[in-house]
C-alpha positions, 0 to 999 in steps of 0.5 A: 506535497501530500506524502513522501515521496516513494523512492527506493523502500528498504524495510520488511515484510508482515504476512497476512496471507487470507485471499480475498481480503474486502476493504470492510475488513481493511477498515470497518463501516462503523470507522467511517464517519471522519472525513480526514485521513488521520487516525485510520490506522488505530482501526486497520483489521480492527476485528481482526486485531480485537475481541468484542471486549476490546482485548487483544487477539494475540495470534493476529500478525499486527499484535505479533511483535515478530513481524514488522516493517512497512511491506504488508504482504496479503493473499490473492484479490487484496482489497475487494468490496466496496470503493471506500477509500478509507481502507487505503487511509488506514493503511497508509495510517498504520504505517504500509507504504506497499503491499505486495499481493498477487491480485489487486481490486482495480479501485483499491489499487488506485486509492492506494496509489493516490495517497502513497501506498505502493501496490505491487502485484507479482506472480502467485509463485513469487508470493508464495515464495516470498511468504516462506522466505518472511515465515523462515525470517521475519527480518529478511529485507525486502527492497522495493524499488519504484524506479527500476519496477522491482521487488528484490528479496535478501540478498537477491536470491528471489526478485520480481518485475512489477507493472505500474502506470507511468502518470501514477508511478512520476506522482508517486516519486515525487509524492503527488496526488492529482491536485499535487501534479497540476499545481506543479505544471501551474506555469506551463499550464498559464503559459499554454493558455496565453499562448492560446488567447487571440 
């Protein structure tokens, strides 16, 4: 198993809502030199989070103690730029499991979903209104659920469908990557090719 498994997310949300945000902003081209997935969460919107003298920009939403939880919700077109895996990584690193926006990169979105973020894609009426609700109270609960493919906020009062591919969505319940999925089918995968030898 490479990550938890995601099943039913209970947390809250922390807002950045900046269309358009690229993978370099996600993660620096400087921090990409390791090759593991540790540690990238240190450096996630790193410019953002830091001045050039390494003092704290105390306005940015991840150096605000007033929000927290494990739901990142950006701005429309999250994730866009070049491929680099590593942006997924330092999300994941940092904490997030999902994000939640109105537009994915397609190669961000499957980054994500390979490693155990949750990208959850909903109407930008929805966002919109799912930033008032976290803006009003940062502590509003926000439960994503993989199984029934739905976002429910509070109490109910705002609820979203969302879409997901369904090898995708098994993985992610049963925290498989790719490699994960075919070890796990190792018998029958054996059984079908004895069954093919003449």
């Amino acid at each position: 198993m490479t990550y938890e498994p995601f099943t039913i997310l209970k947390s809250y949300g922390v807002p950045l809502p900046i269309e358009n945000v690229d993978t370099d902003q996600i993660i620096p081209a400087r921090f990409l030199k390791a090759t593991e997935r540790e540690g990238f969460g240190d450096n996630l919107f790193r410019d953002w989070r830091y001045n050039q003298d390494e003092s704290i920009i105390k306005e940015f939403v991840l150096n605000d103690p007033t929000y927290k939880g494990e739901i990142l919700i950006g701005g429309k077109n999250f994730g866009s730029g070049s491929s680099r895996e590593h942006a997924a990584w330092a999300i994941y690193d940092y904490g997030f499991r999902c994000v939640i926006s109105s537009f994915f990169a397609d190669i961000f979105k499957n980054n994500c979903l390979n490693i155990g973020v949750l990208p959850v894609k909903v109407s930008e009426n929805f966002l919109n209104a799912l930033f008032e609700e976290v803006y009003k109270n940062p502590l509003t609960p926000i439960i994503i659920d993989l199984s029934a493919q739905k976002v429910v906020v509070g109490d109910g009062y705002l609820e979203s469908i969302f879409e997901i591919n369904s090898y995708k969505k098994n993985n992610l319940l049963h925290g498989f990557d790719d490699i994960d999925f075919l070890l796990n089918m190792k018998k029958e995968i054996s059984d079908f090719a004895k069954n093919r030898l003449f």
